[in-house]
MIPA-674662 format. One record per residue (C-alpha): residue in one letter; chain; x, y, z negated. Coordinates in Angstrom, 1 decimal. Each point is the difference from the previous one (the first is absolute). Layout:
<sites>
code; unit; px; py; pz
A; A; X; Y; Z;
...
</sites>
This chain:
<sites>
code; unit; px; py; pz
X; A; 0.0; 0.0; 0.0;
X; A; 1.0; 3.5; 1.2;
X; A; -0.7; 2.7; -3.3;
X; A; 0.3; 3.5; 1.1;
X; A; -0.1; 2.5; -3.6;
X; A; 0.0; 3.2; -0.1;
X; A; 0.8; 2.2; -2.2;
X; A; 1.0; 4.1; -1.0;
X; A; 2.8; 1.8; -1.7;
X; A; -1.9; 1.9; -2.4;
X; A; 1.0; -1.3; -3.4;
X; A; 1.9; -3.3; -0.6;
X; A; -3.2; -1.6; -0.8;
X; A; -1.8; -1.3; 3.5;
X; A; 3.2; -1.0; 1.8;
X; A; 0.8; -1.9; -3.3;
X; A; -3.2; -2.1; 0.3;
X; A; 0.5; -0.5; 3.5;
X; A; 3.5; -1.4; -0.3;
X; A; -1.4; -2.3; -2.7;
X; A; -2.7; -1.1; 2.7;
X; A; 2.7; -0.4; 2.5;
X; A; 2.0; -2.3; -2.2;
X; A; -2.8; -2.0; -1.3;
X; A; -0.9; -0.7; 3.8;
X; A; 3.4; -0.6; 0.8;
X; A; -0.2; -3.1; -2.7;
X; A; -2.8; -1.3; 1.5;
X; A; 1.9; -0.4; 3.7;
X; A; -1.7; 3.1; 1.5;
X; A; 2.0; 2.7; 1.8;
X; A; -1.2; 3.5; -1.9;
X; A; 1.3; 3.4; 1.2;
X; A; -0.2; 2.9; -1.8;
X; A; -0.4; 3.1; 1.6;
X; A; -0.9; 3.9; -0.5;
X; A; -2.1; 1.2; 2.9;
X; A; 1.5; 3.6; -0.4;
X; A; 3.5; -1.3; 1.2;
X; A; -1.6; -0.8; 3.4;
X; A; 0.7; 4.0; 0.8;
X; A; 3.2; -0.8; -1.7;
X; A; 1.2; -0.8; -3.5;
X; A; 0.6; 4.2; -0.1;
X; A; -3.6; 0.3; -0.1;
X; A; -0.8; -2.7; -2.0;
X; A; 2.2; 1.7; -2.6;
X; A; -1.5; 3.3; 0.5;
X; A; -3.3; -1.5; -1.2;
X; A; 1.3; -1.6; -3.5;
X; A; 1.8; 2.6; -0.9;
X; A; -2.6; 2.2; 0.6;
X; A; -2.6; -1.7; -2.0;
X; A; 2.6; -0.4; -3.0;
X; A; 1.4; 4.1; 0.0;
X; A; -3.6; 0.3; -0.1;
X; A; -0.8; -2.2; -2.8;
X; A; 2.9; 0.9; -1.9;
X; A; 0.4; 4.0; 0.3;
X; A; -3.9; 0.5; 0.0;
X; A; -1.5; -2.9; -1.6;
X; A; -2.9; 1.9; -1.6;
X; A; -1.0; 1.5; 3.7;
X; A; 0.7; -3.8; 1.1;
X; A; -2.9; -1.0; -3.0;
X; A; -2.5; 2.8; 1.9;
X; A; 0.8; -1.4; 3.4;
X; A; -1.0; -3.7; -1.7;
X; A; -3.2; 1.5; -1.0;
X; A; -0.9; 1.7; 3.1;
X; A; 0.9; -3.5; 1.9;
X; A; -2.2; -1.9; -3.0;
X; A; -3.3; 2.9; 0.7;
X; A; 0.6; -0.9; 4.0;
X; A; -0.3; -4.2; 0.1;
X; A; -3.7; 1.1; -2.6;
X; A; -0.9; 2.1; 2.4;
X; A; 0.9; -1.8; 3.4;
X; A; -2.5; -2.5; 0.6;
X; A; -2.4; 3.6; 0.9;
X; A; 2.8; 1.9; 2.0;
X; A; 0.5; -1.0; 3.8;
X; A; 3.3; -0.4; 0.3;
X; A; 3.2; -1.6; -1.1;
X; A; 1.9; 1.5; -2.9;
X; A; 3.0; 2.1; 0.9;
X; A; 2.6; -2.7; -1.4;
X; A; -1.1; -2.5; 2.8;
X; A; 0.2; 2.5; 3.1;
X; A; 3.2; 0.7; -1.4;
X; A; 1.6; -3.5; 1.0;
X; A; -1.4; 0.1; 3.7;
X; A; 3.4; 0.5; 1.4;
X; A; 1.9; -2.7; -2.1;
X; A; -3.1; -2.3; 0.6;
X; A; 0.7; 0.2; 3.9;
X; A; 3.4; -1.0; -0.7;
X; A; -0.9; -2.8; -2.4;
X; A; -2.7; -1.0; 3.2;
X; A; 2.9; -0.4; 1.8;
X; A; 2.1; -2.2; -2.4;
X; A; -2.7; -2.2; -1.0;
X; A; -0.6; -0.4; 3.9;
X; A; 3.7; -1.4; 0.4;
X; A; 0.6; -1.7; -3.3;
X; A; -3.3; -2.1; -0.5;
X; A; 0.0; -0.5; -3.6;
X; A; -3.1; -2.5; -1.4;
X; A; 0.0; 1.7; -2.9;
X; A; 0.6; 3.6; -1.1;
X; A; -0.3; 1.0; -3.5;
X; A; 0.1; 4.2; -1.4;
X; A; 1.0; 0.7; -3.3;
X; A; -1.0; 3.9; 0.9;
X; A; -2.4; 1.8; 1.1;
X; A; 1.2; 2.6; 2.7;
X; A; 0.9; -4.0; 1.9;
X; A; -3.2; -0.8; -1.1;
X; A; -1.6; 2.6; 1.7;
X; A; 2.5; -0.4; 3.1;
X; A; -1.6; -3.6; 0.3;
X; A; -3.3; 1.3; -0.3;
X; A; 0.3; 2.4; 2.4;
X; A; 1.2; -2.6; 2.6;
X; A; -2.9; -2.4; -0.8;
X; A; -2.7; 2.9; 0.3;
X; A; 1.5; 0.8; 3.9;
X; A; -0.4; -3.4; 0.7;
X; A; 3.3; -2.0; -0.4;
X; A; -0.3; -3.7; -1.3;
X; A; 1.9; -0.2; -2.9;
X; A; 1.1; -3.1; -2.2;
X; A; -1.3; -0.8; -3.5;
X; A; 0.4; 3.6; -1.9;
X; A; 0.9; -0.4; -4.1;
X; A; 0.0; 3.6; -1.5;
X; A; 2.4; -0.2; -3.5;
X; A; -1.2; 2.4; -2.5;
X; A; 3.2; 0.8; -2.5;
X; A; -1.9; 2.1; -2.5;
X; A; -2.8; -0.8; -2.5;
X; A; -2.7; 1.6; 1.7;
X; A; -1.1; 0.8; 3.4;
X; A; 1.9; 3.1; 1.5;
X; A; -1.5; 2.6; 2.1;
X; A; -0.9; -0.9; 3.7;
X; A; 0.5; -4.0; -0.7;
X; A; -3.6; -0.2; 0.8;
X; A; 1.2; 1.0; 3.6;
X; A; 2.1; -3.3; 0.3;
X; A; -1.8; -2.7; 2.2;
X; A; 1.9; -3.0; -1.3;
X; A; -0.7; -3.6; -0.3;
X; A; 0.2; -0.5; -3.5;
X; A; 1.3; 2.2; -3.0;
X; A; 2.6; -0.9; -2.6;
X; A; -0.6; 1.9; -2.8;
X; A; 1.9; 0.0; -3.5;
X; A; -2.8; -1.3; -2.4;
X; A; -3.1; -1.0; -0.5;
X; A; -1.3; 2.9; -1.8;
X; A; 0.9; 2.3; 2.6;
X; A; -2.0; -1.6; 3.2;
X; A; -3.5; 1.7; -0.9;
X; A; 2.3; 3.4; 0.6;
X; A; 0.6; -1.8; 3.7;
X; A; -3.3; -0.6; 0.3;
X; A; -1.8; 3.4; -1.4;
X; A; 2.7; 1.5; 3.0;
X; A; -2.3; -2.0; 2.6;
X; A; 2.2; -3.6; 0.4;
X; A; -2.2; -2.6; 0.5;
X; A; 1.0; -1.9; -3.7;
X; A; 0.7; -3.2; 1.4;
X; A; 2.8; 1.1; 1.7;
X; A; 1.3; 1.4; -3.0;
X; A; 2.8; -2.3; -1.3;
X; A; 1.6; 0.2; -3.7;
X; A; 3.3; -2.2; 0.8;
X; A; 2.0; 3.2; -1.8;
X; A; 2.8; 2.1; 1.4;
X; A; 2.4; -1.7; 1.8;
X; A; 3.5; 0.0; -2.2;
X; A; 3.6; -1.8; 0.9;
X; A; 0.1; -3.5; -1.5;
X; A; 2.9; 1.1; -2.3;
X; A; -2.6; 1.7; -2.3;
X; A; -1.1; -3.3; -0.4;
X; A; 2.6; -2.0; -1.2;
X; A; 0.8; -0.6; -3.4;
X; A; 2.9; 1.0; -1.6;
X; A; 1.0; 0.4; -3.5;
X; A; 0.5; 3.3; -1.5;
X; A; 3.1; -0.7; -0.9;
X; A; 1.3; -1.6; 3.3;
X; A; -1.3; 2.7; 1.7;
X; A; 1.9; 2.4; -2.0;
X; A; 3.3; -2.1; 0.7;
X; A; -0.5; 0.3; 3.1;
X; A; -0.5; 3.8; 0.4;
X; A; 3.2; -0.1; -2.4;
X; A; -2.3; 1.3; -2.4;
X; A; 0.4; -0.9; -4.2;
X; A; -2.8; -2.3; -0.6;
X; A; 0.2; 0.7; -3.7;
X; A; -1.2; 3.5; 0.9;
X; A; -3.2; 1.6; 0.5;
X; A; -0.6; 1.6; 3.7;
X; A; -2.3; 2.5; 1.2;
X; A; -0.2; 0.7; 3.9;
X; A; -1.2; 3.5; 1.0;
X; A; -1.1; 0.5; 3.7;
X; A; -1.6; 2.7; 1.9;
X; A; -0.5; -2.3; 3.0;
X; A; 0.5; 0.6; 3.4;
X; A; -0.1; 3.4; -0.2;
X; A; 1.9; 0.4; -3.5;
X; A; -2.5; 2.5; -2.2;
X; A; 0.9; 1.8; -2.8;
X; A; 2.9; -2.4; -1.5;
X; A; 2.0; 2.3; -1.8;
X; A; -2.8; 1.3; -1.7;
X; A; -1.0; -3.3; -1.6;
X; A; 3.8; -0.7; -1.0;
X; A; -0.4; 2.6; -2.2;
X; A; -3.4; -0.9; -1.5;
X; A; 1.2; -3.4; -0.9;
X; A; 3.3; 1.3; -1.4;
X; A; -1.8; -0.2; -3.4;
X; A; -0.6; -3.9; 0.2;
X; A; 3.9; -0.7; 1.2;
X; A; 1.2; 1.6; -3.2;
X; A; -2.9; -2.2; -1.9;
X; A; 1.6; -3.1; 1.7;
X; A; 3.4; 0.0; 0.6;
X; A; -0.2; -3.9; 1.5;
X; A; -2.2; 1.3; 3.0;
X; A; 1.3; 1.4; 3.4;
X; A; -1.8; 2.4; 1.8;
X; A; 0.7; -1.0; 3.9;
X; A; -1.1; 2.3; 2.5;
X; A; -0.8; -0.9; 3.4;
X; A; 1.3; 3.2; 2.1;
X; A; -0.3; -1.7; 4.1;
X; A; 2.4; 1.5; 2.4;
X; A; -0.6; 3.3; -1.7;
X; A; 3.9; -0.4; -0.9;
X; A; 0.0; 3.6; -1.0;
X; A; -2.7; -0.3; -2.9;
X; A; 1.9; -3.4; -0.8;
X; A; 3.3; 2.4; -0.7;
X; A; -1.8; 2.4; -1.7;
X; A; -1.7; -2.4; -2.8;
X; A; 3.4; -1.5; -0.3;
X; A; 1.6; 3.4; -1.0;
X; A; -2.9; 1.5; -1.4;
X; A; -0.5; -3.3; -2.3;
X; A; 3.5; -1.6; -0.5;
X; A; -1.7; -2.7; -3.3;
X; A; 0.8; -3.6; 0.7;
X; A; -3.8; -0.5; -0.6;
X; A; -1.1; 2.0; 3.0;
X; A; 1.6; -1.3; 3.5;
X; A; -1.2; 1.5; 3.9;
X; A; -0.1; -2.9; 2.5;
X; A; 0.2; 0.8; 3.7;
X; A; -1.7; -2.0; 2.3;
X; A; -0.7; -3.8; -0.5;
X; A; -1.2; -3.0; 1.8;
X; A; -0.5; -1.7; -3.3;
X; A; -3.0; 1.5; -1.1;
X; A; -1.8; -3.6; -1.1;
X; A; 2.7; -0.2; -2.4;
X; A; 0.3; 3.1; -1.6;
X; A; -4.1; -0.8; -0.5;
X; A; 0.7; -3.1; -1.6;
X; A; 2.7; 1.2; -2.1;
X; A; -1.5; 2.7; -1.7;
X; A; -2.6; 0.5; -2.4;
X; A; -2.4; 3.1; 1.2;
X; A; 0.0; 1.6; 3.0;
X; A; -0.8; 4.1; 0.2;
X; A; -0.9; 0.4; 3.7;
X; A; -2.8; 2.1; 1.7;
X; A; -3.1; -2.0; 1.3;
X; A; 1.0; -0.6; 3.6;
X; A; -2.2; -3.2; 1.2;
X; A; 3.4; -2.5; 0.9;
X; A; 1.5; 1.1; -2.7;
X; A; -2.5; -0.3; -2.8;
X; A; -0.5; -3.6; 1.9;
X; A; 3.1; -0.9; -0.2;
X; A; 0.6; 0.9; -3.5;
X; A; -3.5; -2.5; -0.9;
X; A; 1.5; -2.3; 1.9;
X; A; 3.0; -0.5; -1.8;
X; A; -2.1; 1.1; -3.3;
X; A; 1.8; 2.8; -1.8;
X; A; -1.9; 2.5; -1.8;
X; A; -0.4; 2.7; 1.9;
X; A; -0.3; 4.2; -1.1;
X; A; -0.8; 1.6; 3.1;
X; A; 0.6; 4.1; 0.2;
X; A; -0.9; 2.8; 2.7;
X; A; -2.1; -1.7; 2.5;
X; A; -0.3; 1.4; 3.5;
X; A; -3.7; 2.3; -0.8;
X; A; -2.5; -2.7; 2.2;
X; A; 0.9; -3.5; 0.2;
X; A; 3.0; -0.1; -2.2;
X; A; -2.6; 1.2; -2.8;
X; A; -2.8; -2.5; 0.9;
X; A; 2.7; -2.7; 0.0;
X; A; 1.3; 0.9; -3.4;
X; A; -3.7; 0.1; -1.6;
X; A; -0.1; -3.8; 1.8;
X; A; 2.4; -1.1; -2.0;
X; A; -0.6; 1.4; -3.1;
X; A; -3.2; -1.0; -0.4;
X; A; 0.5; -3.6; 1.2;
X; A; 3.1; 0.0; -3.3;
X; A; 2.7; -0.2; 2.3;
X; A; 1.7; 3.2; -0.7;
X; A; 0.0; 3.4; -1.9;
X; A; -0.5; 3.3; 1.8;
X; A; 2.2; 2.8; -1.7;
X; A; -2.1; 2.8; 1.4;
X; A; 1.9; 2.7; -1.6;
X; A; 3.7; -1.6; -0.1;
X; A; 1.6; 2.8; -1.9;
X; A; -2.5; -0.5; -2.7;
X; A; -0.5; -3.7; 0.2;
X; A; 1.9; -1.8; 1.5;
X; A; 2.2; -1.2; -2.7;
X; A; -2.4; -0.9; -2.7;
X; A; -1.8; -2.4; 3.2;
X; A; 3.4; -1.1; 0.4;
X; A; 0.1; -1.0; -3.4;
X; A; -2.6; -1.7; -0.6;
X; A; 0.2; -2.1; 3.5;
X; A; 2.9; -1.1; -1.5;
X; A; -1.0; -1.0; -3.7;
X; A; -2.7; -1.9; 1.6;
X; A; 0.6; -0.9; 3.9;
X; A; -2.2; -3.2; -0.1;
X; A; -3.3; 1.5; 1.0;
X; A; 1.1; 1.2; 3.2;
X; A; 1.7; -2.8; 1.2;
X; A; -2.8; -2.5; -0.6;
X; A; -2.3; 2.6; 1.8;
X; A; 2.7; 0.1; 2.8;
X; A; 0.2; -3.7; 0.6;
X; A; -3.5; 0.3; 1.4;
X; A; 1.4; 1.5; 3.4;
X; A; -0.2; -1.5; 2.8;
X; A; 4.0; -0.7; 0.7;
X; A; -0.5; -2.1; 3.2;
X; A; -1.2; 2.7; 2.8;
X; A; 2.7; -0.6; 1.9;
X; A; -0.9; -3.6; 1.0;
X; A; -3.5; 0.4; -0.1;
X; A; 0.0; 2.8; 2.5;
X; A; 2.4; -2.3; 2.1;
X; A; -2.2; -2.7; 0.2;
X; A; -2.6; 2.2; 0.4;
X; A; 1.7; 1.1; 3.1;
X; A; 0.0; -3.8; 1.5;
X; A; -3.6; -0.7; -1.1;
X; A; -1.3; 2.9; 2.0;
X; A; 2.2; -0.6; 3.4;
X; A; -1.3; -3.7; -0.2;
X; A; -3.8; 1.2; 0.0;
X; A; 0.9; 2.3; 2.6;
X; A; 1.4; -2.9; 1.6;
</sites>
């Protein structure tokens, strides 16, 4: 089976489902390629677009929360408004391109973990192109803006308490699949704390915190010194904050916080491990990453979501028990720290409930549909 997925640059979080799709597929014997339609006008463009969407999301994120609402008042209103929404006649040029690939390359299957391809595919079916099995891949905890646009086969969403939200947009409900979020099978395995540490080259008679700002890297230095307090509290626990390929924020926290108990890491590959090896994660509530944290079950306190989805995502989790929300980090975010750690157990029983096998599912998924077709 050919698998054609596509994906978009904006935020780590879609291509990093799709490359877990792609490698599930690739277990199963399939042939999966992973592809951002953007980079049909060239990779320049396709970049153009990402960063775009994350200056915006990071210098502006309160105009970015607006825009979310505006996009939220649209889908209500659609369904009485004759045309498309601005978002899909946006993507008619890259759509024409994609008509074009898809037309060479044949796939059986093709499978979007965002929208704007969503929309591209959409756009292709309504002029009148056959296309193969469609799965949309939703990689937040509710149903974004304009997903009701997506004409897709079937719907992987990432619980079951969130497919009503899929269907009160206008998807027909059994469609409406809660397999999860897709997630690398590394989140899955099961190491020991302690083996983990080792090999990070981390003490495992120590107690370690990992601070991340995602993607995007919000607001870290600011939380450094909110949890400066708990550090002196507990000299056996290191602080390690996740800093990307931001290598000047990295130098900075190093000279700006020369304790042993606070160290900057640069970009890693090994973030299953570092999950594994420490004992609360501080992150904000991106969908993949709040996933992947369940998945590997570590207590999670998750700070400054993106105003929209990022703040409908961390009220998910919250009220399901599998993490805190520090609304006001400066003023809470070390007492939730505490207490998540005198008394993790709560969370990670209520994490354990997650669906950790999306991957496959949506995989085999992708062969049942093609052999129907068939």
């Amino acid at each position: 089976m050919e698998a054609l997925i596509l994906s978009c640059s904006t935020g780590g979080g879609h291509n990093a489902a799709a490359k877990a799709v792609q490698d599930a597929l690739s277990r199963q014997g399939h042939h999966a390629i992973l592809l951002d339609p953007y980079s049909l006008q060239g990779q320049a463009v396709a970049d153009k677009v990402g960063r775009f969407y994350v200056d915006f999301v990071r210098t502006v994120p309160r105009l970015f929360g607006v825009v979310y609402k505006l996009g939220e008042a649209y889908t209500k209103l659609q369904e009485h408004l004759p045309h498309h929404s601005p978002v899909y006649l946006f993507q008619r040029k890259t759509a024409r391109m994609l008509k074009q690939y898809l037309e060479k390359s044949q796939p059986d299957v093709v499978v979007t973990t965002h929208v704007f391809a969503g929309e591209m595919l959409t756009m292709l079916r309504n002029e009148g192109m056959k296309l193969p099995p469609v799965i949309y891949i939703a990689t937040d905890y509710t149903s974004i803006p304009f997903t009701q646009e997506v004409q897709a086969d079937r719907y992987i969403v990432g619980h079951k308490d969130i497919v009503q939200s899929f269907v009160a947009a206008g998807l027909p409900e059994w469609k409406v699949l809660p397999y999860g979020i897709p997630v690398n099978e590394a989140f899955q395995s099961r190491m020991s704390r302690p083996d983990a540490c080792r090999w990070l080259g981390l003490d495992p008679a120590k107690r370690h915190i990992l601070l991340s700002g995602g993607s995007m890297g919000f607001g870290l230095d600011g939380m450094i010194r909110t949890l400066l307090p708990v550090l002196e509290e507990h000299p056996d626990t290191v602080l390690l904050v996740l800093t990307g390929s931001n290598e000047k924020l990295q130098k900075s926290i190093h000279e700006k916080y020369p304790s042993p108990q606070i160290r900057a890491l640069g970009p890693t590959d090994q973030m299953p491990r570092y999950l594994q090896a420490c004992q609360v994660l501080i992150t904000k509530p991106g969908g993949l990453s709040t996933t992947e944290a369940c998945v590997s079950q570590i207590p999670m306190v998750l700070v400054h979501p993106i105003p929209g989805v990022e703040t409908i995502n961390a009220r998910f989790f919250e009220s399901h028990t599998m993490a805190r929300w520090a609304r006001d980090p400066e003023q809470d975010l070390a007492d939730i720290l505490r207490e998540v750690l005198a008394d993790p157990a709560p969370m990670e029983q209520a994490q354990a409930t997650l669906q950790s096998n999306a991957a496959l599912r949506t995989a085999s998924l992708c062969s049942s549909l093609v052999r129907r077709k068939g």
